[in-house]
C-alpha positions as YAML, in Angstrom:
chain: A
units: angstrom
residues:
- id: 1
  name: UNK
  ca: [6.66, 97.72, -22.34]
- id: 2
  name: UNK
  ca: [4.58, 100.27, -24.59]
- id: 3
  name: UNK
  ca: [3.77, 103.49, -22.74]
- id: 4
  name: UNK
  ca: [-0.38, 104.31, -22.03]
- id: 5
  name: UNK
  ca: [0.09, 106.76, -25.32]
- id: 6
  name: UNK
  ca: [0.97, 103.90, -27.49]
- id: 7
  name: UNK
  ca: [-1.52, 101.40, -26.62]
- id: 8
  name: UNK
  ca: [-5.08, 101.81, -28.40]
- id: 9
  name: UNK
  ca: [-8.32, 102.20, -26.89]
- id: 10
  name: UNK
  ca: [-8.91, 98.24, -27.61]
- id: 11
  name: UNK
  ca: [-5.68, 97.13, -25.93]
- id: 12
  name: UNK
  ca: [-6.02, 99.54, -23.18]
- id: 13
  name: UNK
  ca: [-10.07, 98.28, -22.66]
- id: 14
  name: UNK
  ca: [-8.25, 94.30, -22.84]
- id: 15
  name: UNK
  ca: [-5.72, 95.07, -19.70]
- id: 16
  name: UNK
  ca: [-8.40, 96.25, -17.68]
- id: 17
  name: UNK
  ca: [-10.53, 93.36, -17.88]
- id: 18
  name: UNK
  ca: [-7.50, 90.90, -17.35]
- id: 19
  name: UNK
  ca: [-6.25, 92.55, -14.40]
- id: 20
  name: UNK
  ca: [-10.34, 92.85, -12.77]
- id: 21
  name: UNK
  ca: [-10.13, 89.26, -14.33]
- id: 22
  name: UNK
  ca: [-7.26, 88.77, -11.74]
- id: 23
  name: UNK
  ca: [-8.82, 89.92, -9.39]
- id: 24
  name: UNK
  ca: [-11.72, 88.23, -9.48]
- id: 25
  name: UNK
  ca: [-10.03, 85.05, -9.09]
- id: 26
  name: UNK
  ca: [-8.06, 86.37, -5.71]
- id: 27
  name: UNK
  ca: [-11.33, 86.62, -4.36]
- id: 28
  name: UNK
  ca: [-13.13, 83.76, -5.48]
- id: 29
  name: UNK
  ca: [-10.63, 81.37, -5.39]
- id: 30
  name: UNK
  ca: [-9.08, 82.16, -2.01]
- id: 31
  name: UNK
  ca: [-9.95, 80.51, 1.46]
- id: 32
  name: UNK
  ca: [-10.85, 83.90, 2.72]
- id: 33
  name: UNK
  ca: [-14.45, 85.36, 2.45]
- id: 34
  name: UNK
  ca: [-13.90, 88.89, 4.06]
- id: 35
  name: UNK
  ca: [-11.02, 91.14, 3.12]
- id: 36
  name: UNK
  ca: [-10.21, 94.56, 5.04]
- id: 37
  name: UNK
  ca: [-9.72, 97.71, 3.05]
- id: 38
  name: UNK
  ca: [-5.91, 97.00, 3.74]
- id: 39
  name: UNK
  ca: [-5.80, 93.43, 2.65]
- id: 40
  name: UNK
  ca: [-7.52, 94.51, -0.25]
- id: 41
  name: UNK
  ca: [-5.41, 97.60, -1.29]
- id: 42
  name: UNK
  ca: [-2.06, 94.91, -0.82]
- id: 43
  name: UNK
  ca: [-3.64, 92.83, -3.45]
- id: 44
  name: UNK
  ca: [-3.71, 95.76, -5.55]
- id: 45
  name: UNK
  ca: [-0.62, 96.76, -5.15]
- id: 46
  name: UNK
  ca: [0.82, 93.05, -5.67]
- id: 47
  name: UNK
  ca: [-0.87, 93.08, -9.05]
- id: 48
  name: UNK
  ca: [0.53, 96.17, -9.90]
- id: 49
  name: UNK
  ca: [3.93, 95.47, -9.19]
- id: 50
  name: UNK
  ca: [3.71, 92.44, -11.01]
- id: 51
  name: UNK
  ca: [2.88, 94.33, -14.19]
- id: 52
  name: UNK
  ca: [5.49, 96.88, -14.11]
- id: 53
  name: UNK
  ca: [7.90, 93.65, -13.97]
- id: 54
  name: UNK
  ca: [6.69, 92.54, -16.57]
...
């Protein structure tokens, strides 16, 4: 995967709305409607993971 330094502004601005994107549709289309700080930080770090594999 390209490093931060090699991505442009553009690309950078596109993988930050995917990933909110993402995110978005954890909490929308889930079955729960209230998430504690923790659940919330283990999604994060899920969808983080799952980019570095990437």
């Amino acid at each position: 995967m390209e490093g931060m330094q090699d991505m442009t502004e553009k690309e950078m601005q596109s993988v930050k709305m995917s990933t909110l994107y993402e995110l978005r549709l954890i909490f929308t289309q889930g079955e729960k409607k209230e998430y504690t700080t923790e659940e919330i930080v283990e999604l994060l770090d899920k969808i983080a993971t799952a980019k570095d594999q990437k």
